[in-house]
C-alpha positions in Angstrom: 81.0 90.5 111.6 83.2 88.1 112.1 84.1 85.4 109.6 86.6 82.5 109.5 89.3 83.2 107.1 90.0 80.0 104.4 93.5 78.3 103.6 93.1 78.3 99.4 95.1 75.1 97.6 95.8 74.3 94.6 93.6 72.1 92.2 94.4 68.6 91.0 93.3 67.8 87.2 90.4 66.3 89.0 88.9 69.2 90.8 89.4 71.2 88.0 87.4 68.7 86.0 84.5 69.3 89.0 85.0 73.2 88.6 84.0 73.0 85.2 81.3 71.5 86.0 80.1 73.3 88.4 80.8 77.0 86.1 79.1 75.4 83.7 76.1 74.6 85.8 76.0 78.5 86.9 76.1 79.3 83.3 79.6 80.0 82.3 81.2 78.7 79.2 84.4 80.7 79.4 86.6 79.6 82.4 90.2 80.0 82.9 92.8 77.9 85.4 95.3 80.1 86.8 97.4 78.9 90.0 99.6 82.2 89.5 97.4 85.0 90.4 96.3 86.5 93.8 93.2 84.1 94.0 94.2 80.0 92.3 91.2 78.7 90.7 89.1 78.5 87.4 87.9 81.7 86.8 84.5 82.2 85.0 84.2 85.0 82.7 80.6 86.7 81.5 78.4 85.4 78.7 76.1 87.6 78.7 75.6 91.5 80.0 73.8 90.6 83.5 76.4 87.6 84.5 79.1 89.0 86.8 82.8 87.3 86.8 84.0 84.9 89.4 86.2 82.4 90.3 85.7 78.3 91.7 88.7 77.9 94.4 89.4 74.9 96.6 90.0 75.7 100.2 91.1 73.3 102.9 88.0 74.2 104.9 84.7 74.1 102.6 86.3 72.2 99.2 84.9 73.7 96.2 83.6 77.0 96.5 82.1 80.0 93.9 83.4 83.4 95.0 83.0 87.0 93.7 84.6 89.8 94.8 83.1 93.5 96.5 83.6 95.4 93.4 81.8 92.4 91.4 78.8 92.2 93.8 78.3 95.9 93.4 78.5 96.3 90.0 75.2 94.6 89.6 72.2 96.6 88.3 69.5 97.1 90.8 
């Protein structure tokens, strides 16, 4: 499979403002900014036992975008 790969940038106060909004539309009330860290974005943290982390990032290509990570995806129960 072949995928494009994405140019991550960092967020001005205002698209953080949007990635709140958007975490808290997925139903995350714990989020964290970091521009310091392997991935630069607001990362949501669980509320609840079923909720998996992730992480709102801005790329040049697709803007505002929700991402999880393998080992996230596959620690949901089935």
């Amino acid at each position: 499979m072949n995928t494009q790969p994405l140019t991550q940038l960092e967020m001005s106060d205002e698209d953080i403002e949007r990635a709140e909004q958007i975490a808290r539309r997925l139903g995350y009330t714990q989020t964290a900014y970091t521009s310091t860290s392997a991935l630069w974005g607001l990362f949501c943290l669980p509320d609840r036992p079923l909720q998996r982390k992730g992480c709102v990032i801005k790329t040049r290509e697709l803007g505002l975008l929700f991402v999880q990570d393998e080992e996230d995806l596959l620690m949901v129960p089935r």
